[in-house]
N, C-alpha and C positions, 0 to 999 in steps of 0.2 A: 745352518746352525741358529741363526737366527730365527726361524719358524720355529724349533723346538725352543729354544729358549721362552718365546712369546705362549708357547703351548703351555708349556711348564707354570709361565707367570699366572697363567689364564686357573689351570686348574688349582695353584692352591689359592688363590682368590677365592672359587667356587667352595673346595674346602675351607674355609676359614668360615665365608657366609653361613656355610651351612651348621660350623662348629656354632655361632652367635645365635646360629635361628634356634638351636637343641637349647641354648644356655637360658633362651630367652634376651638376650643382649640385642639381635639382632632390630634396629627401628626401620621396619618397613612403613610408611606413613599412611599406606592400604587398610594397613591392619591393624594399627592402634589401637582400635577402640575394641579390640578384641583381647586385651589385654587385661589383665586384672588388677593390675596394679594400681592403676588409671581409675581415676573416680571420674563421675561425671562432675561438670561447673555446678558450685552452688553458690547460689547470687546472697550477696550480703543483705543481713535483713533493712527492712527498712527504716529509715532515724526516726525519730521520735518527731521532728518536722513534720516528713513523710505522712505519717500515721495521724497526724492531728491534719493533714489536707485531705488524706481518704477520710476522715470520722465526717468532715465538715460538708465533703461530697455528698456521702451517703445518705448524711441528717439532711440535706433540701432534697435528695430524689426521694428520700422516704416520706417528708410533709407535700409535696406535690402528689403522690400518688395515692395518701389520706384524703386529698381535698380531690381527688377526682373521681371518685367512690361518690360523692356526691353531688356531680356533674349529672341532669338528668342525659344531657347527648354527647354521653363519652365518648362510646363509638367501642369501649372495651370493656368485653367480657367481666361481670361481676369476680366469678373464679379466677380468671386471671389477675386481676387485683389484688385480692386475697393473695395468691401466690407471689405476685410480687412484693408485695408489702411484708410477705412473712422472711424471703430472702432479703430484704432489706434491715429486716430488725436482727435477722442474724449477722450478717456481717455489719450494723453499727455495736452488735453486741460484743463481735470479735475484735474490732477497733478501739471501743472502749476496754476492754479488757488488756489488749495490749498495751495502752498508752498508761495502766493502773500497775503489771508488771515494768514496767522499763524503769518506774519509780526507785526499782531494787539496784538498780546500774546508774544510777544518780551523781553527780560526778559530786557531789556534796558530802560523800565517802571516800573518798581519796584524799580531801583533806581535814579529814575529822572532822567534820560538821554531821548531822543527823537531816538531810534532808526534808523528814518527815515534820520537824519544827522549827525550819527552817521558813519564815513567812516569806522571804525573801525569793525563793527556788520559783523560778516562773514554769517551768515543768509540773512541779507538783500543784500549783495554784491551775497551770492548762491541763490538767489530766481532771483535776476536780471538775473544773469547770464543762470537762467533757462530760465528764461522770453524770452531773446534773442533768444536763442536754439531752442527756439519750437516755434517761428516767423518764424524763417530760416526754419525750417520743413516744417512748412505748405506754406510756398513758395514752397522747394522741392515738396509737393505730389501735388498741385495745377499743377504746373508744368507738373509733370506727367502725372495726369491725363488729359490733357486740350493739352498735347502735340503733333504736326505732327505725332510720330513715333507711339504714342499707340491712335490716333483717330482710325485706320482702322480696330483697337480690340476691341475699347470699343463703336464705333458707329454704327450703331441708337439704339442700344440694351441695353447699358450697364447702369447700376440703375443709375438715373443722379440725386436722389433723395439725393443720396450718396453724390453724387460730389459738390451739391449746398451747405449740410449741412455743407463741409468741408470749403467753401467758406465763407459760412456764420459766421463761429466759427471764421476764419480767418480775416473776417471786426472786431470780437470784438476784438479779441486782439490787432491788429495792432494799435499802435499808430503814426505811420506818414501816413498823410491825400493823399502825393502823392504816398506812396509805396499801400494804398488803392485803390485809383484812380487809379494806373497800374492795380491791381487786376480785380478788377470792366471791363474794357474796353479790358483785353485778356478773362474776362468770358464771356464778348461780342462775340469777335470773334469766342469763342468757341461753343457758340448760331448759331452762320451765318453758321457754317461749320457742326452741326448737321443738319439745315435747309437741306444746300448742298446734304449732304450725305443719310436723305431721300428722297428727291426729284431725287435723281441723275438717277434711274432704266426707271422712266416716262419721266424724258428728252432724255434719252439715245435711249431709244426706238423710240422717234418724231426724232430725229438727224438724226438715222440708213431710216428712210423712205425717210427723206429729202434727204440723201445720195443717196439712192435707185435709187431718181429719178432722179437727177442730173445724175448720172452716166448710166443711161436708155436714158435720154434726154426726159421724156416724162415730163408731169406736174404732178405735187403731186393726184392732185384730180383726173387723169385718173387712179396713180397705185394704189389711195384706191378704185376706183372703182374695179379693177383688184383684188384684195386683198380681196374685200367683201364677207361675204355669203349671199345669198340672205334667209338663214331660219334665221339667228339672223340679230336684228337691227342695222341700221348702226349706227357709232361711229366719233367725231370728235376727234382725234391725239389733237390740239390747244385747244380744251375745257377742256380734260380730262388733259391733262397738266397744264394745271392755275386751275385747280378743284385741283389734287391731292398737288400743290405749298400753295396756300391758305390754302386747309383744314392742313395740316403738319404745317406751320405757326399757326394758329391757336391753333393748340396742344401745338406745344411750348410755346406758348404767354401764354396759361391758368392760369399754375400753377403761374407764374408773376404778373397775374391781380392779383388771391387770393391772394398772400402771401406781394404785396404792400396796401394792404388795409388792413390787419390785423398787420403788423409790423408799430411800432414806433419808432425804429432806422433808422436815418436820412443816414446809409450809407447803409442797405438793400433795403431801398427806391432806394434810388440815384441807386443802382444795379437794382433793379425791373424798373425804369424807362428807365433805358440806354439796358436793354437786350428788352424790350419791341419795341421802338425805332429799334435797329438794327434789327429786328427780320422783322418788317414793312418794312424798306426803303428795307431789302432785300427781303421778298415775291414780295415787287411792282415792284420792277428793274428786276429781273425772269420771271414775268407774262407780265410785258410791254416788253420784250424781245421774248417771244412767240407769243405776238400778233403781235408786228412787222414782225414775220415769216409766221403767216397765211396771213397777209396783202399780202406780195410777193408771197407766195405761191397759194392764189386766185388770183391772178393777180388784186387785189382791185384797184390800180391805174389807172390798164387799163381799167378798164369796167367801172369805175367815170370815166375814158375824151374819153370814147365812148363816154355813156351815155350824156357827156355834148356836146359832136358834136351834137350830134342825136337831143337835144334839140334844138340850136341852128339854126340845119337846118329845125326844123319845126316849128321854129319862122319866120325863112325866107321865108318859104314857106304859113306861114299863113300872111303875110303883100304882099305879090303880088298876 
């Protein structure tokens, strides 16, 4: 009697479990997380403390990795710097920007006070004062990056995807419209002299022939004749020069067309428009500079005023 009774007890336990596990009621500790009810942990954000100890973090690994860009024996990669210095400006940009939101959670509204003129709120005077900080910054890495002493590291090669983003982050925060306008027109510059520096190998090379013959004394087009193979086709120095200036202009210009036609800030624009711009008046002034050298170097002026004797004299020659 006893064994069935214990039977009996057994199965409607088993029944009951299994009524809880259909209901969902049932807490197996296995399978918790297979439950939907159940959210995963979400870690409370971090205090405004917090946030102004990561800004303060970021801003010295970010000015050490400025000043090591110009370390002649860094031992690291130009690119790699570049990359790190552009995830360093994003996340002091995300820092500062958090610490400029929190201002709305201000406990200085809880008791009717207006935080915002409040001189007293050491929050709102630490969030300014971040604000500042990481202006100055992104001056310094703009700087840097964009500089005479690290272009000869960081171009034609170096992610410039990087360097724009850094730019870019830099037009939103800036709030003076002229310290923006400097930005904008050394990002120019820094356009003209990318330009420069891929194009520089195909100019160098047209110079060195021009040279050549000067110092031969014979004309250009005798020593590319000299020069020729007669089993590959011949080649003009002048053509391949404004080919390889245009098509590298063009590269640059690209990603400018895109990125002013999908942006609605008025100072991304205003930068898409002016790197566009410099990027033109300098491929034109380049290739109008090459052609003026083929000109001299076919003797183009002097075969036009043959040419226009030769006419002339068979004008005269055809009226007697």
């Amino acid at each position: 009697m006893a064994d069935g009774s214990s039977n009996q007890q057994h199965d409607h336990k088993q029944e009951h479990e299994q009524e809880q596990y259909h209901n969902g009621t049932h807490h197996d500790l296995t399978n918790q997380s297979l439950h939907p009810s159940e959210e995963p942990y979400q870690p409370p954000p971090p205090s405004f403390d917090d946030e102004v100890e990561q800004f303060f973090i970021t801003l010295g690994e970010l000015h050490h990795q400025c000043s090591s860009t110009h370390t002649p024996d860094t031992g690291v990669p130009s690119i790699a710097l570049v990359q790190s210095i552009g995830t360093l400006c994003e996340t002091l940009f995300q820092h500062s920007k958090a610490l400029q939101l929190s201002l709305g959670n201000s406990t200085g509204r809880e008791n009717g006070t207006d935080p915002q003129t409040d001189t007293e709120d050491v929050h709102t005077i630490m969030a300014q004062n971040c604000h500042e900080k990481c202006v100055a910054a992104f001056q310094t890495a703009i700087s840097t990056l964009t500089s005479p002493t690290t272009r000869s590291k960081l171009v034609p090669d170096g992610p410039q995807h990087v360097i724009a983003h850094v730019v870019e982050l830099y037009l939103y925060i800036c709030s003076d419209d002229d310290d923006s306008k400097a930005c904008i027109e050394n990002y120019g510059r820094y356009q003209t002299t990318l330009l420069k520096q891929r194009i520089k190998s195909h100019v160098a090379t047209l110079v060195s022939l021009r040279r050549t013959s000067t110092l031969r004394q014979i004309p250009l087009t005798t020593l590319l004749k000299e020069q020729h193979d007669d089993s590959e086709p011949a080649t003009n120095p002048h053509a391949s020069t404004i080919t390889a200036i245009l098509s590298e202009a063009t590269i640059l210009m690209q990603p400018f067309q895109n990125w002013g036609v999908s942006t609605s800030h008025p100072r991304i624009s205003m930068l898409c428009e002016h790197c566009l711009h410099v990027l033109d008046v300098e491929a034109q002034s380049r290739a109008t500079t090459i052609g003026e050298w083929f000109r001299a170097d076919h003797d183009l002026d002097g075969i036009l005023t043959s040419h226009t004797a030769s006419d002339a004299t068979n004008r005269d020659a055809n009226r007697n």
